[in-house]
C-alpha positions in Angstrom: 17.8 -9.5 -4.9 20.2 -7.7 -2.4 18.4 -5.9 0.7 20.0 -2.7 -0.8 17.3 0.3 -2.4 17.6 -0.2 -6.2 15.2 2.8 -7.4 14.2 6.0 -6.3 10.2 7.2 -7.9 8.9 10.9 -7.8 5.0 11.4 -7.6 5.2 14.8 -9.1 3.5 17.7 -7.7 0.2 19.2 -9.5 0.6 20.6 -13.3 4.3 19.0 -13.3 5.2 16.4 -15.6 8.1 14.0 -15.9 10.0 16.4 -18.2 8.9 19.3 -15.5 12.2 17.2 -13.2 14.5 16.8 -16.1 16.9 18.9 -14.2 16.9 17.3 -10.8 16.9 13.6 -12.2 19.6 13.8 -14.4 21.2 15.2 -11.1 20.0 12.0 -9.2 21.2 9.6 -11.7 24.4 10.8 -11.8 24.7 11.1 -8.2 23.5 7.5 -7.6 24.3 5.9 -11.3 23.3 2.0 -9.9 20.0 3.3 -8.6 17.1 3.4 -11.4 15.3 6.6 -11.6 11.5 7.0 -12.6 9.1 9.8 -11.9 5.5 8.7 -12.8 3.2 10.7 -15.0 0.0 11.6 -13.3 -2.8 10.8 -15.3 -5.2 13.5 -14.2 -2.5 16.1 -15.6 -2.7 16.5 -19.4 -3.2 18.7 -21.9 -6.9 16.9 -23.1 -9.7 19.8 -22.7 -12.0 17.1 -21.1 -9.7 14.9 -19.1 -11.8 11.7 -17.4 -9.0 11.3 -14.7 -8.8 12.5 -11.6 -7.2 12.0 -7.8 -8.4 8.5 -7.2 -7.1 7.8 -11.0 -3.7 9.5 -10.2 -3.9 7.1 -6.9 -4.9 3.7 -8.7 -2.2 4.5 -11.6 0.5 4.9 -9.0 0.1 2.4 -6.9 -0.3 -0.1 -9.9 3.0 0.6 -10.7 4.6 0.7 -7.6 3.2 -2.2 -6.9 4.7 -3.9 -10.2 8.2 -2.8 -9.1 7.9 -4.2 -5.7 6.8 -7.8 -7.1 10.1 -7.8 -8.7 11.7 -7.3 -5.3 12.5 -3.8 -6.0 13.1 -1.9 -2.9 11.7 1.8 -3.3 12.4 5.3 -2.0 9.0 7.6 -3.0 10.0 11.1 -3.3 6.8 13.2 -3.1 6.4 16.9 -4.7 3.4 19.0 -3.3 0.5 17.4 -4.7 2.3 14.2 -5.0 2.0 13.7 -1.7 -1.5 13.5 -1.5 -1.6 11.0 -4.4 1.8 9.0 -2.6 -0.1 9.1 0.8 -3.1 7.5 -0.6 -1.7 5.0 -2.7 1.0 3.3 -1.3 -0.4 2.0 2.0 0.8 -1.0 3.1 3.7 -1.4 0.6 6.6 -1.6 3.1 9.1 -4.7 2.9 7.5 -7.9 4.8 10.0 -10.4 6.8 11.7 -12.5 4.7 10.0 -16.6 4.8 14.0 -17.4 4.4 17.2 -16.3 4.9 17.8 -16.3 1.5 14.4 -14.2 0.3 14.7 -10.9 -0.1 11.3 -9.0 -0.5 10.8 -5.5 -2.4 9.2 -2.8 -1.2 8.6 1.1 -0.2 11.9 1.7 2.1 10.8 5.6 2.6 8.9 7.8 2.0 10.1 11.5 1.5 7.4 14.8 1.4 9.3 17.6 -0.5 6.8 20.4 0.1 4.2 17.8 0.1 0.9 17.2 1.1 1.3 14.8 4.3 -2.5 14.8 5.5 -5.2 12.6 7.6 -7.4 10.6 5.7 -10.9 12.3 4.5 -8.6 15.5 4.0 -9.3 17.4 0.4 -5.8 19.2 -1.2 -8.1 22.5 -1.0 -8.8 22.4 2.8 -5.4 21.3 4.4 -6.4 22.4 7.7 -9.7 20.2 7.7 -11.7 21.6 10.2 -9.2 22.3 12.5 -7.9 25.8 12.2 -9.0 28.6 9.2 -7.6 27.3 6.3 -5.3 28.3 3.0 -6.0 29.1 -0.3 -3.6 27.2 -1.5 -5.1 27.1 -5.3 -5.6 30.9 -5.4 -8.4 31.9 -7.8 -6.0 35.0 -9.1 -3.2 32.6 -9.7 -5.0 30.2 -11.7 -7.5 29.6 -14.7 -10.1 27.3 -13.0 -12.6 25.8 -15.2 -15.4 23.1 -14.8 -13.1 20.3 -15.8 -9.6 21.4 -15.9 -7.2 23.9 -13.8 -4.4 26.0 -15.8 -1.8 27.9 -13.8 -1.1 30.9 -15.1 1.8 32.3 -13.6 4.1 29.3 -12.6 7.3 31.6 -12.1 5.7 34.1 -9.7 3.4 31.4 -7.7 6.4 28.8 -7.8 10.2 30.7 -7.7 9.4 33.5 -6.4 9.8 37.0 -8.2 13.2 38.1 -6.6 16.4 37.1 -8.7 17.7 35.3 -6.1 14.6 33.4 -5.9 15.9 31.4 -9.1 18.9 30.1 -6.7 20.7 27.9 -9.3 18.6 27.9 -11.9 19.4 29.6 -15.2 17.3 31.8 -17.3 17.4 28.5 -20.1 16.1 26.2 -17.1 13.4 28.2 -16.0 12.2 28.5 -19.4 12.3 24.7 -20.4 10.8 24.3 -16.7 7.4 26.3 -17.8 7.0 25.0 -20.9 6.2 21.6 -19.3 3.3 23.1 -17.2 -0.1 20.9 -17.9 -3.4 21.9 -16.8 -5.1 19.6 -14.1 -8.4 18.1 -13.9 -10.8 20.3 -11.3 -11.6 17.3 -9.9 -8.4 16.7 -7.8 -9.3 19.4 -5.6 -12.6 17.7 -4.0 -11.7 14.4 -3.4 -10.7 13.1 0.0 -7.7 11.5 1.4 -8.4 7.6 2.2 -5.5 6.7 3.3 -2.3 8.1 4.7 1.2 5.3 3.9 3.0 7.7 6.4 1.1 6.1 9.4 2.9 3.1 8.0 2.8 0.1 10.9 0.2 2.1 13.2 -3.8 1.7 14.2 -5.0 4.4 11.5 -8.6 4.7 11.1 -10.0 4.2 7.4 -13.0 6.0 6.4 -16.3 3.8 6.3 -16.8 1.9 3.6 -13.1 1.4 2.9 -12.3 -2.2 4.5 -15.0 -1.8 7.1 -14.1 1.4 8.3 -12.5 -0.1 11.3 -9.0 0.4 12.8 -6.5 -2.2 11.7 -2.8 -3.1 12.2 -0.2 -3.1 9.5 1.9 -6.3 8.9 4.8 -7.4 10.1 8.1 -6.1 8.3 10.0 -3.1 8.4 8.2 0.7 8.4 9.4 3.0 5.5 11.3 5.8 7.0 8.9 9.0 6.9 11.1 12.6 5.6 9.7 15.7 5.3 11.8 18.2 3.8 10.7 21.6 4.2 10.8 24.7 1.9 11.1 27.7 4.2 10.4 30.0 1.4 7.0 28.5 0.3 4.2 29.8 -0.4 2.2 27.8 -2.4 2.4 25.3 0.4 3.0 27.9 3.6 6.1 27.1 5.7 4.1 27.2 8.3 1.3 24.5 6.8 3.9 22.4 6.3 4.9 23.0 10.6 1.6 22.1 11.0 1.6 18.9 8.8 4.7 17.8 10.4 3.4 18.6 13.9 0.4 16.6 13.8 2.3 13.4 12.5 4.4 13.0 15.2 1.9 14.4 17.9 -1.3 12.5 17.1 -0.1 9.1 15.8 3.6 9.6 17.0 5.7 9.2 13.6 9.2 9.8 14.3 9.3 12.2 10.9 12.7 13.1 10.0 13.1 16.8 8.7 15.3 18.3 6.4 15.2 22.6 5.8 15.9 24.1 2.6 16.3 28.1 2.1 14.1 27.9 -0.8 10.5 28.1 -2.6 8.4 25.7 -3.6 10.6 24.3 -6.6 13.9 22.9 -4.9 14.4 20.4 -7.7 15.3 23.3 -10.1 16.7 25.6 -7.9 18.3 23.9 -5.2 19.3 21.0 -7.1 22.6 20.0 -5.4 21.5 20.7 -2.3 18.6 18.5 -2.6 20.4 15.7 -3.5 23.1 16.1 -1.4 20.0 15.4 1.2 18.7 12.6 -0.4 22.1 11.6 0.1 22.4 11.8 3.6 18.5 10.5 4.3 19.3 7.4 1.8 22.9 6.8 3.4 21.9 3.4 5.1 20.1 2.1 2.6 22.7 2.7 -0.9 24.5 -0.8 -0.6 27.2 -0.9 -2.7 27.1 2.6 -4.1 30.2 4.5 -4.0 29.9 7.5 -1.6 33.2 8.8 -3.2 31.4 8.5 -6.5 28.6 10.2 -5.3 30.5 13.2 -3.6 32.2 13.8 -6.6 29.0 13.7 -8.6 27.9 16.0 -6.2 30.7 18.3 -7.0 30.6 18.2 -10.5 27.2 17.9 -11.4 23.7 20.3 -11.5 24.1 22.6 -8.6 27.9 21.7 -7.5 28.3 25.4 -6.6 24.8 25.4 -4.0 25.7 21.6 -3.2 29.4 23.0 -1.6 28.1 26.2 -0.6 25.5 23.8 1.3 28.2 21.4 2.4 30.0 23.8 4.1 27.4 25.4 6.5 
């Protein structure tokens, strides 16, 4: 297996489904046609009235499969949408490539991982209290917003909440888009929203502690190997997950625990995989760059050009 990434996975964000990134993977794959492309369905987001899963489900589920891939000496970058980066941060801990026993072995693993408007938070953190007890915190499930009931979450106005009203909120996407885009809303289980963070993959390779009960509740050190990159790419226009939350996230990364955290800025709200398609992956582009192998970069400019969002992806380009 060469040392080269051979998949990108998306943890999508709460209510999404795989079908909610049609759009922006059919952009991906035709940008990067010898990487595989798989987002993962979250098993806490369906349309059952009385769904059993939950966060820690969403969490076991994921990093079963990751897992899987990596034992075939897959080498992975996560991509992480809102609250897909609580379920990425808290499953795939400890996943990075380990040295090689030979020089011939080549071992799979998590290469980077990328927040879009993501949840990037410390252990024993909750998706409803960002801030912990740090600072006052956001409603970032607004009661007004959404249909909460004792098992299950619906949103009720996706378009408002997660474009934006304005028409040039809807950046690239079309009328047709959008439309397909809300019809693969799901409701989520209640549950999601009151259970802690145990882990965080983005302290990858440094003394984090773990919450008690979770192997001794003492501070370890990661193995030896290589640390997945950590990306945040911000959404300036946000609000389901503030700008200025995702400062803070950011911040406290690099200033507590000292991750070097790459950012990327995007003009746009919280949905930049349908409305910022090609400038999106003209990013993932540019963070992946190292890591493509053998891929083309003339094939993928030209996919680029041609593909979803060519018009954003040169307008982008050229600034």
């Amino acid at each position: 297996m060469s040392s080269s990434l051979t998949d990108i996975v998306l943890i999508p964000g709460g209510w999404h489904i795989p079908a909610s990134y049609r759009k922006f993977t059919t952009a991906l794959s035709t940008a990067f046609p010898s990487l595989r492309v798989t987002v993962l369905p979250l098993p806490s987001i369906t349309n059952d009235p009385s769904p059993t899963a939950d966060f820690y489900t969403d969490s076991a589920f994921v990093r079963s499969s990751v897992t899987q891939m990596i034992s075939e000496g897959r080498r992975l970058a996560i991509l992480m949408h809102s609250y897909g980066g609580q379920v990425g941060s808290n499953a795939l801990h400890d996943l990075h490539p380990q040295e090689p026993s030979t020089s011939t072995d080549s071992r799979g693993g998590i290469t980077h991982l990328i927040y879009i408007a993501a949840a990037m938070l410390f252990p024993g953190t909750l998706m409803s209290r960002p801030y912990g007890d740090s600072k006052p915190n956001v409603a970032l499930v607004s009661p007004s917003d959404y249909d909460f009931g004792p098992e299950r979450v619906v949103a009720l106005h996706p378009v408002e909440m997660w474009i934006g009203t304005r028409e040039e909120d809807k950046g690239e996407a079309t009328e047709e888009e959008i439309r397909e885009w809300v019809d693969t809303i799901w409701p989520i289980s209640t549950r999601v929203f009151s259970q802690e963070l145990q882990f965080a993959a983005w302290m990858e390779g440094r003394k984090m502690k773990v919450k008690e009960g979770m192997e001794g509740g003492k501070e370890e050190e990661k193995g030896e190997g290589e640390r997945p990159e950590v990306v945040y790419v911000m959404c300036t226009k946000d609000t389901a997950v503030p700008y200025e939350l995702q400062k803070w996230m950011v911040g406290r990364a690099r200033e507590e625990v000292g991750v070097d955290v790459k950012v990327w800025k995007m003009e746009t709200g919280h949905m930049p995989t349908l409305t910022a398609t090609g400038e999106l992956v003209r990013i993932l582009g540019e963070v992946l760059g190292k890591v493509l192998g053998d891929l083309d970069d003339v094939t993928c400019e030209l996919a680029l050009r041609t593909g979803p969002g060519a018009e954003a992806a040169a307008q982008a380009a050229a600034s």
